[in-house]
C-alpha positions as CSV (number, residue, x, y, z in Angstrom):
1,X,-53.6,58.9,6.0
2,X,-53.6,55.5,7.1
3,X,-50.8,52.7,6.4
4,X,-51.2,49.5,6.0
5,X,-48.0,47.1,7.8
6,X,-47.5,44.7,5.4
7,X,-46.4,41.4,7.6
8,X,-43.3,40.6,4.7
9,X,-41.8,44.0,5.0
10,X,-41.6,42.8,8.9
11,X,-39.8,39.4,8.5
12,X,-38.0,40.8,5.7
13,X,-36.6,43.6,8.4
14,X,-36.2,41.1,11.1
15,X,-34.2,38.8,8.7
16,X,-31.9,41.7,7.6
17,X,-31.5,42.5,11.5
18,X,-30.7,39.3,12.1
19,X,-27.9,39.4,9.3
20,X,-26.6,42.7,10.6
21,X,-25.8,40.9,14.0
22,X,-24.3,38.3,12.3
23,X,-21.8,40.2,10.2
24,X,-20.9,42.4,13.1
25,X,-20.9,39.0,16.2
26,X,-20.8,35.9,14.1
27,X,-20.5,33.9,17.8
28,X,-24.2,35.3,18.4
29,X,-25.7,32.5,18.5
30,X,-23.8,30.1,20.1
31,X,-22.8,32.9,23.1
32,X,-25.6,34.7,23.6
33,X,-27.8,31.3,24.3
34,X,-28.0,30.8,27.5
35,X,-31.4,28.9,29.7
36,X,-32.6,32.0,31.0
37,X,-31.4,34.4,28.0
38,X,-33.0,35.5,25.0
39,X,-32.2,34.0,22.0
40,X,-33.5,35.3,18.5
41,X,-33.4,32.0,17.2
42,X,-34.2,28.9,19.1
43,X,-32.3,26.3,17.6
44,X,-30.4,22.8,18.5
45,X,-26.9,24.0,18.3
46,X,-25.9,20.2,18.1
47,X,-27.0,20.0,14.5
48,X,-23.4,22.3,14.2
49,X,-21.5,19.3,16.2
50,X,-22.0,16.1,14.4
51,X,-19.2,14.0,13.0
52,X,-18.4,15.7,9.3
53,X,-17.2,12.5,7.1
54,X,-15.4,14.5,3.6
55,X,-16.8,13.0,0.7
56,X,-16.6,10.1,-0.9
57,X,-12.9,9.6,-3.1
58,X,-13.6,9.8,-6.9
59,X,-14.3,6.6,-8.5
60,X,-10.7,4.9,-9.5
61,X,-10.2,5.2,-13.4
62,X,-11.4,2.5,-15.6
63,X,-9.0,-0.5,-16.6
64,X,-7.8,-0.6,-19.8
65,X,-9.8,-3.0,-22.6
66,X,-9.0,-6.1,-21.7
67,X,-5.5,-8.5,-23.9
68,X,-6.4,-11.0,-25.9
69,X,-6.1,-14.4,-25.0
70,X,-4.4,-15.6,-28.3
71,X,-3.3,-12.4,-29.6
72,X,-1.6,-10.3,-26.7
73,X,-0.7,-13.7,-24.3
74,X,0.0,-16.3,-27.1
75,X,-2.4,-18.2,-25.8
76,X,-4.9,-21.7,-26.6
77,X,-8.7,-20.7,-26.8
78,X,-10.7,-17.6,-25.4
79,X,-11.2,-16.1,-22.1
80,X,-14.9,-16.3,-22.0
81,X,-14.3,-20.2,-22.2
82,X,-11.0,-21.1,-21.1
83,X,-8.1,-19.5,-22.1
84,X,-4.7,-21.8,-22.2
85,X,-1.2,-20.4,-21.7
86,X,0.9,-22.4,-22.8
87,X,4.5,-21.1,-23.5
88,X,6.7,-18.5,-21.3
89,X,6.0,-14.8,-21.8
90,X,7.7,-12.3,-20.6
91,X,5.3,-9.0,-20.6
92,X,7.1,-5.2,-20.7
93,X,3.9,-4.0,-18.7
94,X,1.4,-3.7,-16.3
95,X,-1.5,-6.0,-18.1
96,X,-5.7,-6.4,-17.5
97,X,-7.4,-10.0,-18.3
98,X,-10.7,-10.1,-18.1
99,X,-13.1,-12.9,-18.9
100,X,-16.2,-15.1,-18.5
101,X,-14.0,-18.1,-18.8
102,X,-11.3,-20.0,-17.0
103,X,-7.8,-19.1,-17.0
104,X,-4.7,-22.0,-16.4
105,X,-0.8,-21.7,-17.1
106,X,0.0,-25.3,-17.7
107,X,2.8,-26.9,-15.6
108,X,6.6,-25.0,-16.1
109,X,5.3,-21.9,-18.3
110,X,6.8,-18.8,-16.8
111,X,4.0,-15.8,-17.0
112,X,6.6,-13.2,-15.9
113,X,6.7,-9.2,-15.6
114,X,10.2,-9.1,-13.5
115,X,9.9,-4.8,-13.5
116,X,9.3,-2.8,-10.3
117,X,5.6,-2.3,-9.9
118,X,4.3,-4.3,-12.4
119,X,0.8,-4.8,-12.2
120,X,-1.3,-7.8,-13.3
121,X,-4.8,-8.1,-12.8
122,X,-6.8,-11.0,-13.8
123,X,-11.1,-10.6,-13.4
124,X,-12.6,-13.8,-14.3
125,X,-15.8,-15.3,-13.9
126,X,-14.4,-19.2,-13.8
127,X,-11.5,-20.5,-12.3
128,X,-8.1,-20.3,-12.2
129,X,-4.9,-22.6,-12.1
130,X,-0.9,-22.1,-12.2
131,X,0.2,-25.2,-12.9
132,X,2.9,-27.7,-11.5
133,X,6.2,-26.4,-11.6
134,X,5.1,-22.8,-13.1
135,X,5.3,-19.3,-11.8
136,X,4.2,-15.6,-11.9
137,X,6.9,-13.2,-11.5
138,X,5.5,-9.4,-11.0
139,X,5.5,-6.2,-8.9
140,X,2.0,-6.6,-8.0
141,X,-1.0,-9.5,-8.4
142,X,-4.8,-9.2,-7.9
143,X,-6.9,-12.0,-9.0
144,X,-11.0,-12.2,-8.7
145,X,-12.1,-15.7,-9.7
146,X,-14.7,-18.5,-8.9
147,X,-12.3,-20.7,-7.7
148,X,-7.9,-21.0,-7.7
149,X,-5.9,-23.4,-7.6
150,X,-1.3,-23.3,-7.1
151,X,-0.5,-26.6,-7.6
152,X,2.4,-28.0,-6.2
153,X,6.0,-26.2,-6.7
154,X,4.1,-22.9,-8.6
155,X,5.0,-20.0,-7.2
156,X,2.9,-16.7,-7.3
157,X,6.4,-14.1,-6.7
158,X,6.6,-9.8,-5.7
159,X,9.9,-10.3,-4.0
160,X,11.8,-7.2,-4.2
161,X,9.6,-6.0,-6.7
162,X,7.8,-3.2,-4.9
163,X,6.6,0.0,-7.0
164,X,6.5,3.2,-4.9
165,X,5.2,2.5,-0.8
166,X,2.5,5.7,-0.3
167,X,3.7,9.2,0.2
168,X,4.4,10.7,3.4
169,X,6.1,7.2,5.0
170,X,9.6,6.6,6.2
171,X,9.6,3.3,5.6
172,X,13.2,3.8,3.7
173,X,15.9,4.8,6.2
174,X,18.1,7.4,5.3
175,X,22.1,7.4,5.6
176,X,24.3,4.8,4.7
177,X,24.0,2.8,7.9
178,X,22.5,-0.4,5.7
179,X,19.4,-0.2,7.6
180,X,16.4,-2.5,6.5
181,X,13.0,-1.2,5.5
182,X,10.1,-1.2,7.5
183,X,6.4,-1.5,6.9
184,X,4.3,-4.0,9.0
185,X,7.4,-4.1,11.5
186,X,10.1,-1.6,11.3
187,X,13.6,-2.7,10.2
188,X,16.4,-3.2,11.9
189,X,19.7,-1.2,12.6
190,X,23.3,-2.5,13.1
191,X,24.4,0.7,14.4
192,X,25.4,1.6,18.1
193,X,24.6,4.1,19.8
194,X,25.5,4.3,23.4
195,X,23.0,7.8,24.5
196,X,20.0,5.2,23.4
197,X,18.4,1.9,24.5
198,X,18.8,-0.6,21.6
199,X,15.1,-0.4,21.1
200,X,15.2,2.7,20.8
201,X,17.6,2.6,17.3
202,X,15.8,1.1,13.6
203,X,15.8,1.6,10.8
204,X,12.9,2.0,8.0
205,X,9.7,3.0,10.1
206,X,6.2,1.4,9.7
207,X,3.0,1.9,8.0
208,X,0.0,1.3,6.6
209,X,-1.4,0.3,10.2
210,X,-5.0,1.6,9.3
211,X,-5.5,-0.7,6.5
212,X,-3.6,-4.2,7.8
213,X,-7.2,-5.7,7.9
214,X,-7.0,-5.6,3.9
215,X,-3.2,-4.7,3.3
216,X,-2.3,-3.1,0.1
217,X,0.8,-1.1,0.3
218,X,4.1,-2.0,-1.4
219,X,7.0,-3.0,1.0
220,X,9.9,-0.3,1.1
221,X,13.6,-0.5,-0.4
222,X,16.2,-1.2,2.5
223,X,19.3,1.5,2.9
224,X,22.9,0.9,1.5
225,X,26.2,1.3,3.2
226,X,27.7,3.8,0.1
227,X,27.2,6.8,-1.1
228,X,28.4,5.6,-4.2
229,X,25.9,2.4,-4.7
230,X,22.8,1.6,-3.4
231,X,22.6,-2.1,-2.2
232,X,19.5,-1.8,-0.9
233,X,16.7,-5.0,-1.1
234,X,14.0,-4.3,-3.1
235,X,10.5,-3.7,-1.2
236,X,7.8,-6.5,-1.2
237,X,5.2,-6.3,-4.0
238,X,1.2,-7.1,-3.3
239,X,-1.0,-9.8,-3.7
240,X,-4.9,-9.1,-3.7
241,X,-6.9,-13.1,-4.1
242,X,-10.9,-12.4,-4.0
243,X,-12.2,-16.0,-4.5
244,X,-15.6,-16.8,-4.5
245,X,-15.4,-20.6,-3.7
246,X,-12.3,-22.2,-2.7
247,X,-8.8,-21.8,-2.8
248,X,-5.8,-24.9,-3.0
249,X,-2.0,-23.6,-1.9
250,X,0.3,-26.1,-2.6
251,X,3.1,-23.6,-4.2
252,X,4.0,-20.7,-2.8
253,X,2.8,-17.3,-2.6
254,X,5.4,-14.8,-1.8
255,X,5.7,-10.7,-1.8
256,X,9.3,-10.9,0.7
257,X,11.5,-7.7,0.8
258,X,14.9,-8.1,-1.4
259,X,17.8,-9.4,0.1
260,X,21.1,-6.6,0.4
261,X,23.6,-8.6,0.9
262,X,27.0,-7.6,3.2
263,X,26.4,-3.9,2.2
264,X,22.6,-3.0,1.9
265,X,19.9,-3.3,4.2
266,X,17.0,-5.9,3.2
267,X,13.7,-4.6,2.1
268,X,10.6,-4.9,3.9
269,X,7.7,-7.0,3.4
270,X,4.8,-6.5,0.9
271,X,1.3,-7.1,1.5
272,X,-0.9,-10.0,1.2
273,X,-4.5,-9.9,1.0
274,X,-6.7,-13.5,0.9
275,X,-10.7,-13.7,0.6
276,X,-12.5,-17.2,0.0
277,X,-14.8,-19.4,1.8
278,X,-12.3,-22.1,2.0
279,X,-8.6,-22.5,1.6
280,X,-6.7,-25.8,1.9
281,X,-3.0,-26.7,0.9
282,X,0.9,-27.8,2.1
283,X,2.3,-24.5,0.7
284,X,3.7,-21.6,1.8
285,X,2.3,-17.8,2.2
286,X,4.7,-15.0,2.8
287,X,5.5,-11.8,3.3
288,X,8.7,-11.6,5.2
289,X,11.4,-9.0,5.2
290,X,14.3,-8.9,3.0
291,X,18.1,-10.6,4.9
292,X,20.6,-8.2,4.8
293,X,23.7,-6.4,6.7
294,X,20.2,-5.0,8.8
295,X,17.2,-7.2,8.0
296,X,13.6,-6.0,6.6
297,X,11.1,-5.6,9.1
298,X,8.2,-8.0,7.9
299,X,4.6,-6.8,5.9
300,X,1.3,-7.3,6.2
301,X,-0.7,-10.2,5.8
302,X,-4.7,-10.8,5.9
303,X,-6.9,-13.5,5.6
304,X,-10.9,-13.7,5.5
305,X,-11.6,-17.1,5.0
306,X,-14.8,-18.7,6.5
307,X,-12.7,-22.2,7.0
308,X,-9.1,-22.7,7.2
309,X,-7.0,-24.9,9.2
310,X,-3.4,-24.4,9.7
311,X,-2.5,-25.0,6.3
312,X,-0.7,-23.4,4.3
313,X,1.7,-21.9,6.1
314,X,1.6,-18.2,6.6
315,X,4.7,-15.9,7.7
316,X,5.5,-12.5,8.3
317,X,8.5,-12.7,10.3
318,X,11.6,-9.8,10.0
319,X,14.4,-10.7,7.8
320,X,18.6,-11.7,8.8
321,X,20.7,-8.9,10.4
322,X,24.5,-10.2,8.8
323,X,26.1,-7.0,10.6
324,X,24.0,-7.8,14.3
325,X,22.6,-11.4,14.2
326,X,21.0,-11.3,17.4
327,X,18.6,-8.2,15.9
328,X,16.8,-9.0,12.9
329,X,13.8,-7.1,11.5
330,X,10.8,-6.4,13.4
331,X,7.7,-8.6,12.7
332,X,5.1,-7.2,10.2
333,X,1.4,-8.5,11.3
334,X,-1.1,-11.0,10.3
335,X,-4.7,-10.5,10.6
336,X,-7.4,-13.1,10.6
337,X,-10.9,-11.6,9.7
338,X,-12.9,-14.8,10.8
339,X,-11.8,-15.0,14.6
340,X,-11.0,-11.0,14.4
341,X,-7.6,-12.1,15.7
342,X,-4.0,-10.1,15.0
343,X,-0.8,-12.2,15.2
344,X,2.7,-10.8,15.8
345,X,5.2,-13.4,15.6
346,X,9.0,-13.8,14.6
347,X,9.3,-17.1,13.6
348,X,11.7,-17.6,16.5
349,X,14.3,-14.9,15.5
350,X,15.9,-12.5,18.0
351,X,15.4,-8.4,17.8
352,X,15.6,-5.5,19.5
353,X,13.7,-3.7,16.9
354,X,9.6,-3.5,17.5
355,X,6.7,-4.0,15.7
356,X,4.0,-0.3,16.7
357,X,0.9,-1.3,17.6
358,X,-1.3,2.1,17.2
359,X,-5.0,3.0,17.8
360,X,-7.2,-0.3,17.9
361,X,-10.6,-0.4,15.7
362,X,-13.7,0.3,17.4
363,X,-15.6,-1.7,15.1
364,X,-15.3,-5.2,14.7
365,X,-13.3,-5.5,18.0
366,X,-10.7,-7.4,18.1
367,X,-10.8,-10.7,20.0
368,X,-7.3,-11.4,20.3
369,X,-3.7,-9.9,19.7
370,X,-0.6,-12.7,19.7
371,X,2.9,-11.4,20.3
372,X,4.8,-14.7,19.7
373,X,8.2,-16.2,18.9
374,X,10.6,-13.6,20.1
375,X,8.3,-10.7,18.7
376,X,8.3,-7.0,20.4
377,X,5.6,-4.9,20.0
378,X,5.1,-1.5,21.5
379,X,1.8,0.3,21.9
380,X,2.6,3.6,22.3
381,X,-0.4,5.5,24.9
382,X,-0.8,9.2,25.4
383,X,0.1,8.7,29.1
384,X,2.7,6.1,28.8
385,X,4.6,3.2,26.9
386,X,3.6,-0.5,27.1
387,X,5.4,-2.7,26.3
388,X,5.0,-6.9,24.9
389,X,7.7,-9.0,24.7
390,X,7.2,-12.6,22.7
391,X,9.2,-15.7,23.9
């Protein structure tokens, strides 16, 4: 009787051999290939060895419709033309503005959200101007526009106003040593300790190193000295600018940790991101930590402007130790996209607290890294410690 071999029932036997190997050796493959063995299947094994990159976050949720210009602000006009505040409000919560228009607070009005974490964001297609003598008081600030403008003695203000740093940091110390918070630079510690190297003691650790090239984390609250109170400084809030054109600072832009006073330790510095093609100005930008019995170690500041001179002024220096004046908080870090430079300075004030320096980028190196001003920065190596000392 003949048979005819049907060439599927073959490869359908191979196939469930193969699978039968597999289930009892699933390192088959991979240990049984060898240059001068047999392999079943002749593969490249690297295909099993490239970088695996997770997936791409979910989109963040959608804003909320957009206030009104006269309705929900008390405002002069409309935001797809320009839309005029003109008296003080004081908003109860985090608010979205979004427009075709321009957008001014005329000179003294106070546009003001003083609650931790407070949130406004303002997306407009024109311009945008605080006025002479005005001010913006919130936890956190982002602003896209086509062009923006602080006129002189405005002032743009997250001190101590910090919602929640991200989880898994220690950037508030525990105990009731009145340590400072740390974030860009760590915060300092009063407290002596004669087994350690006074280095070797802080407070509130640091964070958020990955992202210092466009900072966004809150600063963190500084300890207390009581089990009773806590006189901790508030944590610096954020301040996200994404200007199109050009940008004038001649008021100040500020996101310093809260002071403590005698009995709490000052909060660190918040973050402060700037993007324009050109900013000019006589004012100040800031993200300093918080004065206290243990000062705030300083945030993080960045800058990607294509032309900038040394105006305004930017600092991210450590705040006032009252219990150790000769150790105040470790500077946070300012990064400039354009020269792809990082700048660690003080602002002249003594520590023994450091500033980490971790793992540099790969991609865009950096050209230059400034310890300056009676800094400290340590960059800690798998093999060993290195360490910079500003003067």
């Amino acid at each position: 009787m003949a048979r005819i071999h049907s060439p599927f029932h073959t490869l359908n036997f191979t196939i469930l051999c193969i699978l039968l190997i597999l289930t009892v050796n699933p390192n088959f493959i991979l240990s049984s290939r060898n240059d001068d063995d047999f392999s079943i299947i002749d593969f490249d094994t690297n295909l099993f060895h490239q970088d695996y990159s997770p997936p791409a976050p979910p989109p963040p949720p959608p804003h909320a419709p957009s206030v009104s210009c006269t309705d929900d602000l008390g405002g002069i006009g409309s935001l797809d033309s320009t839309c005029q505040i003109v008296s003080d409000l004081n908003l109860t919560r985090d608010v979205y503005i979004a427009g075709k228009g321009n957008f001014v607070i005329l000179p003294g009005v106070r546009f003001h959200c003083p609650i931790s974490g407070c949130s406004i964001i303002l997306n407009i297609s024109g311009n945008f101007t605080l006025g002479k003598d005005s001010s913006i008081v919130t936890g956190a600030f982002e602003l896209v526009a086509q062009n923006a403008s602080f006129l002189n003695n405005s002032v743009l203000n997250t001190t101590g106003l910090a919602g929640k740093p991200p989880p898994q940091t220690s950037g508030t110390p525990q105990g009731i040593d009145g340590a400072g918070g740390g974030h860009g630079g760590r915060g300092a510690c009063c407290l002596v300790d004669d087994t350690k190297l006074p280095e070797d003691v802080w407070g509130g650790d640091a964070y958020s190193w990955s992202s210092l090239q466009t900072p966004e984390s809150f600063g963190s609250k500084g300890g207390t000295t009581s089990k009773e109170v806590d006189y901790g400084g508030g944590g610096g809030g954020r301040v996200k600018l994404e200007i199109t054109g050009f940008v004038v600072v001649d008021g100040n832009v500020l996101a310093d940790g809260g002071d403590g006073g005698n009995k709490g330790g000052g909060g660190s510095g918040g973050s402060i991101f700037i993007q324009a093609y050109k900013m000019t100005g006589s004012g100040v930008i800031r993200a300093c930590g918080g004065n206290g019995f243990a000062g705030g170690g300083g945030g993080r500041v960045s800058v990607n402007i294509f032309s900038r001179h040394d105006e305004p002024k930017i600092f991210v220096h450590g705040g006032s130790s009252f219990g150790c004046p000769e150790n105040a908080g470790a500077a946070g870090t300012m990064y400039d996209a354009v020269p792809r430079t990082l700048t660690v300075s003080n602002h002249n004030m003594t520590t023994d607290t450091e500033t980490l320096l971790l793992e540099f980028p790969n991609q865009p190196m950096w050209t230059n890294v400034y310890v300056r001003n009676h800094a400290r920065a340590t960059v800690p190596l798998l093999w060993s410690r290195v360490q910079v000392c500003g003067t």
